[in-house]
PDB file with SEQRES, HELIX, SHEET and CRYST1 records, atoms N, CA, C and O in Angstrom:
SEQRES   1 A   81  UNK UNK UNK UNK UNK UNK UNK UNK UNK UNK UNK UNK UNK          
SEQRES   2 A   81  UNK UNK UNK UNK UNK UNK UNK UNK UNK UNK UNK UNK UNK          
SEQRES   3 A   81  UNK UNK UNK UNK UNK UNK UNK UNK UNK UNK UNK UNK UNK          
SEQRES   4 A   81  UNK UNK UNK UNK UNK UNK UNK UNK UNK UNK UNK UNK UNK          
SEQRES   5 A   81  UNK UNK UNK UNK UNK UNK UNK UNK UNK UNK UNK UNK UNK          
SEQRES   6 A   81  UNK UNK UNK UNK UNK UNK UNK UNK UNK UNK UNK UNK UNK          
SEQRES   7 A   81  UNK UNK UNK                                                  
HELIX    1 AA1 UNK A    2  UNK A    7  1                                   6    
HELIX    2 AA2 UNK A   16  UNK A   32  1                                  17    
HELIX    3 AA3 UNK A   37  UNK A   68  1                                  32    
HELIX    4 AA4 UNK A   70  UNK A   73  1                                   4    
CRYST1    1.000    1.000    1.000  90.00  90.00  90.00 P 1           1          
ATOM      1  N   UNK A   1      11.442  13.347  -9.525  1.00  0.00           N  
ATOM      2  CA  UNK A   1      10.931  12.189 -10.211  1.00  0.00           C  
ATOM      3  C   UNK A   1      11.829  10.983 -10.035  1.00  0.00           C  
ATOM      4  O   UNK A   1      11.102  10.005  -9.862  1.00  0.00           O  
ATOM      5  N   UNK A   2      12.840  10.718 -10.013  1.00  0.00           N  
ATOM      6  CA  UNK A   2      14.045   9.989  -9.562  1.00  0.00           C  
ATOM      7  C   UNK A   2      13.544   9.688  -8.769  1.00  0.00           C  
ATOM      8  O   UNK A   2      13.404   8.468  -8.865  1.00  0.00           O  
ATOM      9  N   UNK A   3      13.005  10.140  -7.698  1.00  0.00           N  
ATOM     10  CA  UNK A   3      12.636   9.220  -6.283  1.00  0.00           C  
ATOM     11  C   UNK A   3      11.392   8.235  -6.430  1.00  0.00           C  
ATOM     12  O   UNK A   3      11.289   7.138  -5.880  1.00  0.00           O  
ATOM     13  N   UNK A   4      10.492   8.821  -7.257  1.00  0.00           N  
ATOM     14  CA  UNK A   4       9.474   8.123  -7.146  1.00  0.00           C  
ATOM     15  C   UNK A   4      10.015   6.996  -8.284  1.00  0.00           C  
ATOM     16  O   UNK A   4       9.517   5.888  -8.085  1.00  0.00           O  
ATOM     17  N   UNK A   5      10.787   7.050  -9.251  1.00  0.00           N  
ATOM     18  CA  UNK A   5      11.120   5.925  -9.705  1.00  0.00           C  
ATOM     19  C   UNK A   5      11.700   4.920  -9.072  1.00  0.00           C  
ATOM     20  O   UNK A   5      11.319   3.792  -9.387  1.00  0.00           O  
ATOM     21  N   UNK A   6      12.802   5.060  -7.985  1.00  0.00           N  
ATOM     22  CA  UNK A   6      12.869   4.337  -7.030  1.00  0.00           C  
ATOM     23  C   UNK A   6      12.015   3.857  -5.989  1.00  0.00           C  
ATOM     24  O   UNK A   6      12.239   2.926  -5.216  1.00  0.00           O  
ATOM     25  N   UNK A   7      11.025   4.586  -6.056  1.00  0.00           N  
ATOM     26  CA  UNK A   7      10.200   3.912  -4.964  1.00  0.00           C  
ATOM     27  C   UNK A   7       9.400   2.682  -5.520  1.00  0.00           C  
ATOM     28  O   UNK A   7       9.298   1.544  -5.061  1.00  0.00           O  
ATOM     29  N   UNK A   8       8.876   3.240  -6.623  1.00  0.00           N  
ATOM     30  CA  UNK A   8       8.408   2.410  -7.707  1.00  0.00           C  
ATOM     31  C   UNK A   8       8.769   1.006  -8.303  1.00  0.00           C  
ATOM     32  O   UNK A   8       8.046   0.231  -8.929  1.00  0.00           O  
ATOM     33  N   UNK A   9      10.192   0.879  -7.908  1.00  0.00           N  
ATOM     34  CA  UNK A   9      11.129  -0.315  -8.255  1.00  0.00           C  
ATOM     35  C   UNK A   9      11.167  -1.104  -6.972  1.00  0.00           C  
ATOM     36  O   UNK A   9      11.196  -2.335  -6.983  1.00  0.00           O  
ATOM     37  N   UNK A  10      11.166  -0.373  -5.841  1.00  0.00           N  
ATOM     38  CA  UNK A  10      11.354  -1.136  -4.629  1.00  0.00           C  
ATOM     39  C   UNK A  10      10.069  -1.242  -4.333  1.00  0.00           C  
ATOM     40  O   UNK A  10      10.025  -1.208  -3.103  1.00  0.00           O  
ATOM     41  N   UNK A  11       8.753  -1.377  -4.853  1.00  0.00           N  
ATOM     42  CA  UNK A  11       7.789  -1.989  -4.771  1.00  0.00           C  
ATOM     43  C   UNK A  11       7.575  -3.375  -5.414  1.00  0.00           C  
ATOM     44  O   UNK A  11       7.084  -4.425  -5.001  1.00  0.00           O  
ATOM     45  N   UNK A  12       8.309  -2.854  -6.968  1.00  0.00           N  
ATOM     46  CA  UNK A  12       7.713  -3.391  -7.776  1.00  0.00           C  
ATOM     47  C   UNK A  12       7.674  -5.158  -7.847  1.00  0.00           C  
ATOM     48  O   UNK A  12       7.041  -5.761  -8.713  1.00  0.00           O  
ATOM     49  N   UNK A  13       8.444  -5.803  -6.805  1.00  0.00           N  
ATOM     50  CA  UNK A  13       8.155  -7.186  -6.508  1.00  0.00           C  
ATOM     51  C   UNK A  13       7.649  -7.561  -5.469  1.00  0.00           C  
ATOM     52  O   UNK A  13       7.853  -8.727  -5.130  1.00  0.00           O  
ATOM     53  N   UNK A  14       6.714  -6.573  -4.519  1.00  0.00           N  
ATOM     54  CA  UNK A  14       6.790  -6.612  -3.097  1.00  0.00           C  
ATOM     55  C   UNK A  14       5.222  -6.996  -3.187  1.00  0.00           C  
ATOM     56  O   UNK A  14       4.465  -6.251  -3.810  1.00  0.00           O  
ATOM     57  N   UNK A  15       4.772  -8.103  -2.594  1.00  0.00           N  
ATOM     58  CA  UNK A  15       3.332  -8.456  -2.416  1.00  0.00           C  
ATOM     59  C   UNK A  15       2.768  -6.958  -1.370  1.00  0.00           C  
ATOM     60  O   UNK A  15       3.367  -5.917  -1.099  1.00  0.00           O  
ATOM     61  N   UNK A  16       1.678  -7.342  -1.071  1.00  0.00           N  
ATOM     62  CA  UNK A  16       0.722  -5.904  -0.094  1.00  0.00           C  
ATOM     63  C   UNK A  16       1.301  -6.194   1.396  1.00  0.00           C  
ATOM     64  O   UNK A  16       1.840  -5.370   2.135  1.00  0.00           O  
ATOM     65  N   UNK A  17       0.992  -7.942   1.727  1.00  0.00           N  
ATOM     66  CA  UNK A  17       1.510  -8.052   2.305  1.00  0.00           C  
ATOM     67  C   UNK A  17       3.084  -7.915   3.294  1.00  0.00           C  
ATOM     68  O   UNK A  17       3.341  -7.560   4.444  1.00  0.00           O  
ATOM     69  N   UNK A  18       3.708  -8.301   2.382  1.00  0.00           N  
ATOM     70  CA  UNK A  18       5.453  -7.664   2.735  1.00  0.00           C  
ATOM     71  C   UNK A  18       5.281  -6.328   2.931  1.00  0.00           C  
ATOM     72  O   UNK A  18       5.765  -5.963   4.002  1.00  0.00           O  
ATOM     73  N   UNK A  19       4.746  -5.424   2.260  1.00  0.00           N  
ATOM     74  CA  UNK A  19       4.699  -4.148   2.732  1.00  0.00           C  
ATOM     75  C   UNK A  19       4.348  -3.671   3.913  1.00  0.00           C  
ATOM     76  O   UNK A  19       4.978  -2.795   4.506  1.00  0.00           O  
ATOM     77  N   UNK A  20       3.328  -4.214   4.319  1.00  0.00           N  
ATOM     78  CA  UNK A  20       2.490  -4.390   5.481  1.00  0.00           C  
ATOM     79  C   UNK A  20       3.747  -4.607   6.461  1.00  0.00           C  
ATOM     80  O   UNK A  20       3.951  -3.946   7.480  1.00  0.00           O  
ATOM     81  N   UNK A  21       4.214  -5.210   6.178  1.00  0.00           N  
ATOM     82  CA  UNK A  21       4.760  -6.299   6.972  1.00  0.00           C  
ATOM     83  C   UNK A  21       6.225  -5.048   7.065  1.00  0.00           C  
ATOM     84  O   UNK A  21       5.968  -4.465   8.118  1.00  0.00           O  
ATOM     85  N   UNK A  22       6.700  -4.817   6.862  1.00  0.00           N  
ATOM     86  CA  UNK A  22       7.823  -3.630   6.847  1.00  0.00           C  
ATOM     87  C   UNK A  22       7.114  -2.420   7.193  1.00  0.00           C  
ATOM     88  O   UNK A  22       7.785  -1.701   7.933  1.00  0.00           O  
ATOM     89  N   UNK A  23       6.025  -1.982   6.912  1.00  0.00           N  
ATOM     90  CA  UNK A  23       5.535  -0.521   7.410  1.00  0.00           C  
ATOM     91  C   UNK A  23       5.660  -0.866   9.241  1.00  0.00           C  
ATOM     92  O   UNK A  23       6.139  -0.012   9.986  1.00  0.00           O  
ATOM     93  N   UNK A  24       5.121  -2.318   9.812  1.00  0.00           N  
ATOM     94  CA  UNK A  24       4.631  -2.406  11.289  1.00  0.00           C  
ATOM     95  C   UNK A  24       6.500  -2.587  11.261  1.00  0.00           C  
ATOM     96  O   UNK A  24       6.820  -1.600  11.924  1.00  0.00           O  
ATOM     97  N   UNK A  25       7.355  -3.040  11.004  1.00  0.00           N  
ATOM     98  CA  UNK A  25       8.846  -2.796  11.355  1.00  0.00           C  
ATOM     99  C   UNK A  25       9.376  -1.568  11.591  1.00  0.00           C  
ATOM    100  O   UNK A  25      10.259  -1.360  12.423  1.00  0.00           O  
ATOM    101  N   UNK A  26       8.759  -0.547  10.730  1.00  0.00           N  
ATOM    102  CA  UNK A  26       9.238   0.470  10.623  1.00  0.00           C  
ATOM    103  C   UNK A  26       8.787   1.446  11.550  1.00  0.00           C  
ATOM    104  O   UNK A  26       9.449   2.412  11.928  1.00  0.00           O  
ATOM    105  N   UNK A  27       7.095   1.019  12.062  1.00  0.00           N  
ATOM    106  CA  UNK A  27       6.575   2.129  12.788  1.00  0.00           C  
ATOM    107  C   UNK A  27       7.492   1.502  14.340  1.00  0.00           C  
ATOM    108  O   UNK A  27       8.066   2.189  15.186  1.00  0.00           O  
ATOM    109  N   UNK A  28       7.378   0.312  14.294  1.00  0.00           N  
ATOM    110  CA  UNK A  28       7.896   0.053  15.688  1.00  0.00           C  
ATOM    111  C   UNK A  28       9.342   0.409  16.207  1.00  0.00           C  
ATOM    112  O   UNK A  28       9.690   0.570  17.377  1.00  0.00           O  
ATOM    113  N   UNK A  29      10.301   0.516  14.760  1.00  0.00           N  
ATOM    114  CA  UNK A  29      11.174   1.709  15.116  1.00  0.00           C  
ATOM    115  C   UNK A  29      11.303   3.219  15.581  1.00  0.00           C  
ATOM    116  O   UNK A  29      12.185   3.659  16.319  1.00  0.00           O  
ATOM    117  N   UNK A  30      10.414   3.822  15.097  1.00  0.00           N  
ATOM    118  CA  UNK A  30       9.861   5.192  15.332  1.00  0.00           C  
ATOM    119  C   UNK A  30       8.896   5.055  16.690  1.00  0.00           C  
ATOM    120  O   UNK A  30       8.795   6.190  17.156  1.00  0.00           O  
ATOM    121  N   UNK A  31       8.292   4.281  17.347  1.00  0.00           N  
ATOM    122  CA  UNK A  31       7.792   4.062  18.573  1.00  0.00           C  
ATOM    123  C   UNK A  31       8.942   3.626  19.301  1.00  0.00           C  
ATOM    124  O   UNK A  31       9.040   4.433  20.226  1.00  0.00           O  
ATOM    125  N   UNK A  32       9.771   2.874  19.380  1.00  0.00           N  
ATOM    126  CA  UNK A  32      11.043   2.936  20.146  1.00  0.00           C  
ATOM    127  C   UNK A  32      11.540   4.243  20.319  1.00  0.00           C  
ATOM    128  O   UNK A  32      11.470   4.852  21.387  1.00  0.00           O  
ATOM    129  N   UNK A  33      12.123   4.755  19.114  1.00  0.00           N  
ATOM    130  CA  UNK A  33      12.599   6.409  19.211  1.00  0.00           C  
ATOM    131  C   UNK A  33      14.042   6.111  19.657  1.00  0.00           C  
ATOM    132  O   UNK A  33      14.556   7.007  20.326  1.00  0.00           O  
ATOM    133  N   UNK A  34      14.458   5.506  19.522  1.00  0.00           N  
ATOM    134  CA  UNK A  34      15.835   4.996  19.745  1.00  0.00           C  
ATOM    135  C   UNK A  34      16.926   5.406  18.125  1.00  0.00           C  
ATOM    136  O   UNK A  34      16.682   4.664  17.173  1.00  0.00           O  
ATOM    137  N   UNK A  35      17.845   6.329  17.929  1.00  0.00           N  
ATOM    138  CA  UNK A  35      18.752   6.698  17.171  1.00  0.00           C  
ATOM    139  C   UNK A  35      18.461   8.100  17.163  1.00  0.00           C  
ATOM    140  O   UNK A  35      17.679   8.564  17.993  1.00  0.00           O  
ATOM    141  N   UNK A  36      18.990   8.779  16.345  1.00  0.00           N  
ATOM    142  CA  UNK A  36      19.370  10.365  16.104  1.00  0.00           C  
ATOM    143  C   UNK A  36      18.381  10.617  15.536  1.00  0.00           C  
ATOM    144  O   UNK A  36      17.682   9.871  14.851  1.00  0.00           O  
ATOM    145  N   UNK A  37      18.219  11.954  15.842  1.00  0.00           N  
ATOM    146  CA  UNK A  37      16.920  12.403  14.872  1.00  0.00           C  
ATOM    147  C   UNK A  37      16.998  12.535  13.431  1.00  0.00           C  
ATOM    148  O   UNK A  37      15.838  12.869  13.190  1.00  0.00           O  
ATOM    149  N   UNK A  38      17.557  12.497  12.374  1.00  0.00           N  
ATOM    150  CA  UNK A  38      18.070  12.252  11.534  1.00  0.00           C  
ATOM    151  C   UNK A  38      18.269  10.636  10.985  1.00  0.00           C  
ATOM    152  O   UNK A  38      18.392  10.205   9.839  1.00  0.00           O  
ATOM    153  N   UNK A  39      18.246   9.974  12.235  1.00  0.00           N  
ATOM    154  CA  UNK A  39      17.869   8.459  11.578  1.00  0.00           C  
ATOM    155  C   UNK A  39      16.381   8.472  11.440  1.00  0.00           C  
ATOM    156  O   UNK A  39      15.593   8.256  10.519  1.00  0.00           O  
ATOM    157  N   UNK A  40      16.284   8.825  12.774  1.00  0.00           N  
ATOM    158  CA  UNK A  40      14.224   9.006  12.624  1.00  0.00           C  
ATOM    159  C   UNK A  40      13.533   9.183  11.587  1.00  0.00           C  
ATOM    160  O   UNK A  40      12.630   8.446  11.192  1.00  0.00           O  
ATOM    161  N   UNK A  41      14.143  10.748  10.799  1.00  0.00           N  
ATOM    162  CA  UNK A  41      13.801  11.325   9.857  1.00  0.00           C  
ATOM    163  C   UNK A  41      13.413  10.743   8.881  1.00  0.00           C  
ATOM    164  O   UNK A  41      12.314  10.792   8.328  1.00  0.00           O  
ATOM    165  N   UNK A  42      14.946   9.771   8.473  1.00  0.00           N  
ATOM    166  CA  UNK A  42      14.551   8.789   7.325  1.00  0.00           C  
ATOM    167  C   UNK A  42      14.117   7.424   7.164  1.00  0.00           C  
ATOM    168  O   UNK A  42      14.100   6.847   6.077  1.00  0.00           O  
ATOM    169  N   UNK A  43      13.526   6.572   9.014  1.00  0.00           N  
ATOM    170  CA  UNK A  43      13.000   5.817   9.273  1.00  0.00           C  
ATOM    171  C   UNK A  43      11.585   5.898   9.049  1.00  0.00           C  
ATOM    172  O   UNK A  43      10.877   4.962   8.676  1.00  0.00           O  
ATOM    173  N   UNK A  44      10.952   7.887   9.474  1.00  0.00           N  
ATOM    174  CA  UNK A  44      10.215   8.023   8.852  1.00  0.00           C  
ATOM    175  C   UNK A  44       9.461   8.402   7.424  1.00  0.00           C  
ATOM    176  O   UNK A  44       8.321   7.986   7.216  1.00  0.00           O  
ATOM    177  N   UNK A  45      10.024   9.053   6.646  1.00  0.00           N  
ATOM    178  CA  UNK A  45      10.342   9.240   5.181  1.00  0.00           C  
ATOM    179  C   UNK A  45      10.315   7.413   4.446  1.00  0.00           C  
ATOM    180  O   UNK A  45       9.746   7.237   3.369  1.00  0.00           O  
ATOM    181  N   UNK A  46      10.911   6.351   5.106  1.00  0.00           N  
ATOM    182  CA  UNK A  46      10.654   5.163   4.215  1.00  0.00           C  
ATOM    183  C   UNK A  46       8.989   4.744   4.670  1.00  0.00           C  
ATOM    184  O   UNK A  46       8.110   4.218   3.987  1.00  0.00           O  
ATOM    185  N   UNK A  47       8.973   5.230   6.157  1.00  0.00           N  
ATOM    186  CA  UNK A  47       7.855   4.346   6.894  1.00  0.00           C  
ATOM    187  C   UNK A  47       6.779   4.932   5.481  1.00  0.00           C  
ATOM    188  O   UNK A  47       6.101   4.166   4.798  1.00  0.00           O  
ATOM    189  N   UNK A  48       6.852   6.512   5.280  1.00  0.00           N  
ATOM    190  CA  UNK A  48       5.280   7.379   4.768  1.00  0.00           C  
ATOM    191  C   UNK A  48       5.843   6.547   2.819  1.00  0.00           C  
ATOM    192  O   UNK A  48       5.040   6.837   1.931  1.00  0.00           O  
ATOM    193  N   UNK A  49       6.591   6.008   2.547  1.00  0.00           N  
ATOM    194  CA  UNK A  49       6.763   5.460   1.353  1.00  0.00           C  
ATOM    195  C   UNK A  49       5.806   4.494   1.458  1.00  0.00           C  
ATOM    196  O   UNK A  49       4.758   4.578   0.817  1.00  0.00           O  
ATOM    197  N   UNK A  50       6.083   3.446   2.309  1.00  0.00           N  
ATOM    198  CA  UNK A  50       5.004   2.247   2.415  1.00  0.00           C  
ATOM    199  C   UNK A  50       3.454   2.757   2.552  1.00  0.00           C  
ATOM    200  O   UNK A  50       2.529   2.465   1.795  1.00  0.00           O  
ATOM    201  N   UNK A  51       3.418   3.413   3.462  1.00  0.00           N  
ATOM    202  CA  UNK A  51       2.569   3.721   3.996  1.00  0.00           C  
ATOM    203  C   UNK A  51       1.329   3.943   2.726  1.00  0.00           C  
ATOM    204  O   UNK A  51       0.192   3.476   2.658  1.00  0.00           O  
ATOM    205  N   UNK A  52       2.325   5.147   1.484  1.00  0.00           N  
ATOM    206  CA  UNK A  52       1.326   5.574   0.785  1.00  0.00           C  
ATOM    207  C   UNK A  52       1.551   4.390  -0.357  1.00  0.00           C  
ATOM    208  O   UNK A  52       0.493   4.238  -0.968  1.00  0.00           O  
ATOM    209  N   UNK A  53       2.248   3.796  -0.679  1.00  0.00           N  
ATOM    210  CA  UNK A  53       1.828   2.354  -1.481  1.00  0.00           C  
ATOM    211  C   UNK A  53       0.996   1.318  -0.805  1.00  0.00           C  
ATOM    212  O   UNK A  53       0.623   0.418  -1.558  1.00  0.00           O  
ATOM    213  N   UNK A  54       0.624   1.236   0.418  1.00  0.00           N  
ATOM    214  CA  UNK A  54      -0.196   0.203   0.817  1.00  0.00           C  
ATOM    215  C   UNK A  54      -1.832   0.889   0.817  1.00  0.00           C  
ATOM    216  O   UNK A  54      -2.819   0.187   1.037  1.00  0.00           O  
ATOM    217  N   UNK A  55      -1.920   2.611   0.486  1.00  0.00           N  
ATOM    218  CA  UNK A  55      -2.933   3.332   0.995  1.00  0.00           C  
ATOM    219  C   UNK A  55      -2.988   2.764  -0.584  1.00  0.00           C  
ATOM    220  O   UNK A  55      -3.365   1.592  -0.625  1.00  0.00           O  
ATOM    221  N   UNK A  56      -2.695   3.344  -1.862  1.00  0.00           N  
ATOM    222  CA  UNK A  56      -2.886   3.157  -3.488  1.00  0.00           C  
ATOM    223  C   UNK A  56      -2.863   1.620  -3.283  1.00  0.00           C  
ATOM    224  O   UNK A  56      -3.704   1.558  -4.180  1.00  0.00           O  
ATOM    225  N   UNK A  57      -2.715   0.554  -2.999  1.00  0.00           N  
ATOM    226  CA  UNK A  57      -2.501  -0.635  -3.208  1.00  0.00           C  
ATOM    227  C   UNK A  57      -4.160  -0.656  -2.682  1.00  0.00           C  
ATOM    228  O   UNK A  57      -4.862  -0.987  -3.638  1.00  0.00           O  
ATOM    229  N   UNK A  58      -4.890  -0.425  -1.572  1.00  0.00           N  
ATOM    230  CA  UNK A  58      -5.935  -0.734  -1.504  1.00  0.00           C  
ATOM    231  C   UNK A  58      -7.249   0.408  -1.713  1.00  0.00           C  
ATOM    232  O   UNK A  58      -8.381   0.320  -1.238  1.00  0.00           O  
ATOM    233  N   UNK A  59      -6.784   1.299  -2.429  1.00  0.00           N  
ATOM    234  CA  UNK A  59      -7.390   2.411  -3.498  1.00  0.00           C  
ATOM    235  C   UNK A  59      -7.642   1.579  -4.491  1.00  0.00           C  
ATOM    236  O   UNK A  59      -8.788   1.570  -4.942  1.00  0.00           O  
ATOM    237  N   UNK A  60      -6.806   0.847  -4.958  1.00  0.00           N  
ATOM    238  CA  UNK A  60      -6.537   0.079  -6.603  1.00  0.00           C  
ATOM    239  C   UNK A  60      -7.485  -1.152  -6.543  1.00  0.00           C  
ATOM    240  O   UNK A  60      -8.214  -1.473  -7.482  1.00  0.00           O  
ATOM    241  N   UNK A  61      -7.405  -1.879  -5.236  1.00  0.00           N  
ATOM    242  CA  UNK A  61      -8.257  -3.311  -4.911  1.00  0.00           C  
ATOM    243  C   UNK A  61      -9.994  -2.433  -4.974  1.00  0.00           C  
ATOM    244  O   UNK A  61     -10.972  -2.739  -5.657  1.00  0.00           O  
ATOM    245  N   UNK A  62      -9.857  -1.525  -4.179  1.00  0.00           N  
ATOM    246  CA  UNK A  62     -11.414  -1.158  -3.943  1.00  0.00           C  
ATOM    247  C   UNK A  62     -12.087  -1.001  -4.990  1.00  0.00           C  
ATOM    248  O   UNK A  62     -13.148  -1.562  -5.262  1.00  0.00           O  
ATOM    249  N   UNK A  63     -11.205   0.159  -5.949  1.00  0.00           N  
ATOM    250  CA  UNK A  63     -11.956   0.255  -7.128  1.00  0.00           C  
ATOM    251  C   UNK A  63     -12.070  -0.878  -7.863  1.00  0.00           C  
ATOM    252  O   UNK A  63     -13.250  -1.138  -8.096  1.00  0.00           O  
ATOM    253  N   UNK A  64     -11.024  -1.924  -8.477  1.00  0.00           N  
ATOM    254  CA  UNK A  64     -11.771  -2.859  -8.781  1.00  0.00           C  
ATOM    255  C   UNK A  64     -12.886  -3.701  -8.213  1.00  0.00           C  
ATOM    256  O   UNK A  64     -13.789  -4.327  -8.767  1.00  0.00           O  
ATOM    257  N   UNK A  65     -12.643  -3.576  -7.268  1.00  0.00           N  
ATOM    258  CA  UNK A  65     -13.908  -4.545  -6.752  1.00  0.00           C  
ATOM    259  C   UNK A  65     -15.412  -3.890  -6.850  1.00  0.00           C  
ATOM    260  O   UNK A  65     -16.425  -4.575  -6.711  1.00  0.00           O  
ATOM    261  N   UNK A  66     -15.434  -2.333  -7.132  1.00  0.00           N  
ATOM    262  CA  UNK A  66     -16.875  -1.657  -7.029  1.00  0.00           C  
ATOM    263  C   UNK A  66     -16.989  -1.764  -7.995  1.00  0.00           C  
ATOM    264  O   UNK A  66     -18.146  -1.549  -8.356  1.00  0.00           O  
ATOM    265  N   UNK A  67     -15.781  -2.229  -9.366  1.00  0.00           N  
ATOM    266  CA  UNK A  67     -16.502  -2.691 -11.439  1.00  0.00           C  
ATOM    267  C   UNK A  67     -16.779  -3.713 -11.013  1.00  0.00           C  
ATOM    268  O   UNK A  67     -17.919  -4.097 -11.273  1.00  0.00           O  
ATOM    269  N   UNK A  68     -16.073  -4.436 -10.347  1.00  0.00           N  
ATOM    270  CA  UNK A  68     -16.849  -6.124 -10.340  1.00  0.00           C  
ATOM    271  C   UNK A  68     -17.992  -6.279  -9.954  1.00  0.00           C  
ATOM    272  O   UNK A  68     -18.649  -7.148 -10.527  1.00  0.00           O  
ATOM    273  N   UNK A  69     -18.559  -5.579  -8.970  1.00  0.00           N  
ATOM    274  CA  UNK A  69     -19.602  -5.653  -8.778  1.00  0.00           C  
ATOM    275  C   UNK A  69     -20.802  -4.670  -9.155  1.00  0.00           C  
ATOM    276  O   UNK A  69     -21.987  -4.826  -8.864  1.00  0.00           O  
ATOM    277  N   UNK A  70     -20.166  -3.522  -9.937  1.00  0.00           N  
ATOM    278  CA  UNK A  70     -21.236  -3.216 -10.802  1.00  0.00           C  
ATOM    279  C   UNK A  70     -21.557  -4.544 -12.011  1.00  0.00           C  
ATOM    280  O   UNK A  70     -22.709  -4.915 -12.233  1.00  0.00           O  
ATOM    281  N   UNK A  71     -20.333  -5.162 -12.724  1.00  0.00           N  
ATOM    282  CA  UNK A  71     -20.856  -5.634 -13.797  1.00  0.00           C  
ATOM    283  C   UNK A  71     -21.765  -7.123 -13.665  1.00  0.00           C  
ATOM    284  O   UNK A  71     -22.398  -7.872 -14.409  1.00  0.00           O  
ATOM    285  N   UNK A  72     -21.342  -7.012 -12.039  1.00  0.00           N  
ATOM    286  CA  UNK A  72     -22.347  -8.208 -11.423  1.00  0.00           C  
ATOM    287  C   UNK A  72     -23.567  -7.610 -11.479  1.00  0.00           C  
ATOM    288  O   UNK A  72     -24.379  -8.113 -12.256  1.00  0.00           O  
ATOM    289  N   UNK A  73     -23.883  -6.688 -10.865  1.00  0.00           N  
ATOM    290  CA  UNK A  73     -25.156  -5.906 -10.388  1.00  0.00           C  
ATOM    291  C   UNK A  73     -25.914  -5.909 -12.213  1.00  0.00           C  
ATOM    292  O   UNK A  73     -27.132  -5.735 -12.259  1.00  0.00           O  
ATOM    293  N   UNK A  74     -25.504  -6.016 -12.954  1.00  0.00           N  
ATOM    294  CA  UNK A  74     -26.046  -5.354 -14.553  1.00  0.00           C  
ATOM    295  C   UNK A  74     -26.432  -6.605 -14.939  1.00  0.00           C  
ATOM    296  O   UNK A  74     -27.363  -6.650 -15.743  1.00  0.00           O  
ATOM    297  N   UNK A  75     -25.759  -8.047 -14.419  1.00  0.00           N  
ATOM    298  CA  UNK A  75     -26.269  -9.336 -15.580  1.00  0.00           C  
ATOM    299  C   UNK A  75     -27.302  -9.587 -14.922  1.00  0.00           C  
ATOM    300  O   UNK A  75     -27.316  -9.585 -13.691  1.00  0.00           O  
ATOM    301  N   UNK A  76     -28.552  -9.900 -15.831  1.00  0.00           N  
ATOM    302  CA  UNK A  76     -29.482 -10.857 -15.404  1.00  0.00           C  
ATOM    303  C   UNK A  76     -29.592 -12.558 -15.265  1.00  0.00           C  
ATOM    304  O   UNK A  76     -29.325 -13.536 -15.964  1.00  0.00           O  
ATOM    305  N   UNK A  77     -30.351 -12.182 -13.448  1.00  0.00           N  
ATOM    306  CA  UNK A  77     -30.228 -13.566 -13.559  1.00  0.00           C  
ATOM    307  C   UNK A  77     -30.649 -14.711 -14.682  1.00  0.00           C  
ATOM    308  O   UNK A  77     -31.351 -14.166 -15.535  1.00  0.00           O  
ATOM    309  N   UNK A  78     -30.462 -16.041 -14.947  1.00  0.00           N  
ATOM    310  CA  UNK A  78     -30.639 -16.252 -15.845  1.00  0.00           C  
ATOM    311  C   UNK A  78     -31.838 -17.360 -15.384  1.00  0.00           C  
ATOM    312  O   UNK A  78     -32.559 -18.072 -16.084  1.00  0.00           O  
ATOM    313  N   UNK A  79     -31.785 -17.267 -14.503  1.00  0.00           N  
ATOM    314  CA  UNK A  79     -33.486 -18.132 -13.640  1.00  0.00           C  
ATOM    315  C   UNK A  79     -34.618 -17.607 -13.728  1.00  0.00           C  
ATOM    316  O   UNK A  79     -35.703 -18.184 -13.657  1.00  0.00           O  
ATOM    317  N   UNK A  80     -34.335 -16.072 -13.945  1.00  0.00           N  
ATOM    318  CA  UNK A  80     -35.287 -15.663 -13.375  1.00  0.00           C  
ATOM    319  C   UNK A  80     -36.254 -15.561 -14.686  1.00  0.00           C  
ATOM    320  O   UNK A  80     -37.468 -15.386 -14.582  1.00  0.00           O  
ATOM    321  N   UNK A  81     -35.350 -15.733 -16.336  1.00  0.00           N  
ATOM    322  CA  UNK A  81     -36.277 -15.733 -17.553  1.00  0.00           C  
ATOM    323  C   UNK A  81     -37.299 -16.679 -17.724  1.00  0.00           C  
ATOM    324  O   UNK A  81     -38.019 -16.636 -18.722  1.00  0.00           O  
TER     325      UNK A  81                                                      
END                                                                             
């Protein structure tokens, strides 16, 4: 649990974007393949951190957006009375 509290903190000011934006840094390290495998390891271990906060970051957008547009879908128009 410790970890995910840290992960949690090193999100916690980070727009979607910046994340974004460090996951393509990170994969393009691991596509180089350049250091020890053991750097790899934990180049990849931060990369799958982002990875799964940018996957919940747009889990979190979707679902709101399918209430928004249910509670759109429910009002009547008001022209049409």
């Amino acid at each position: 649990m410790a970890t995910q509290n840290t992960n949690e903190s090193k999100f916690n000011d980070m727009t979607y974007e910046e994340a974004v934006t460090k996951l393509s840094e990170l994969i393009s390290v691991l596509e180089k393949g350049e250091g020890s495998f053991d750097e790899l390891m934990e180049v990849y271990k931060e990369a799958f951190e982002y990875y799964t906060y940018c996957s919940e970051y747009l889990n979190s957008a979707g679902e709101k957006m399918r209430e928004l547009n249910s509670k759109i879908a429910s009002l009547q128009n008001p022209l049409e009375d």
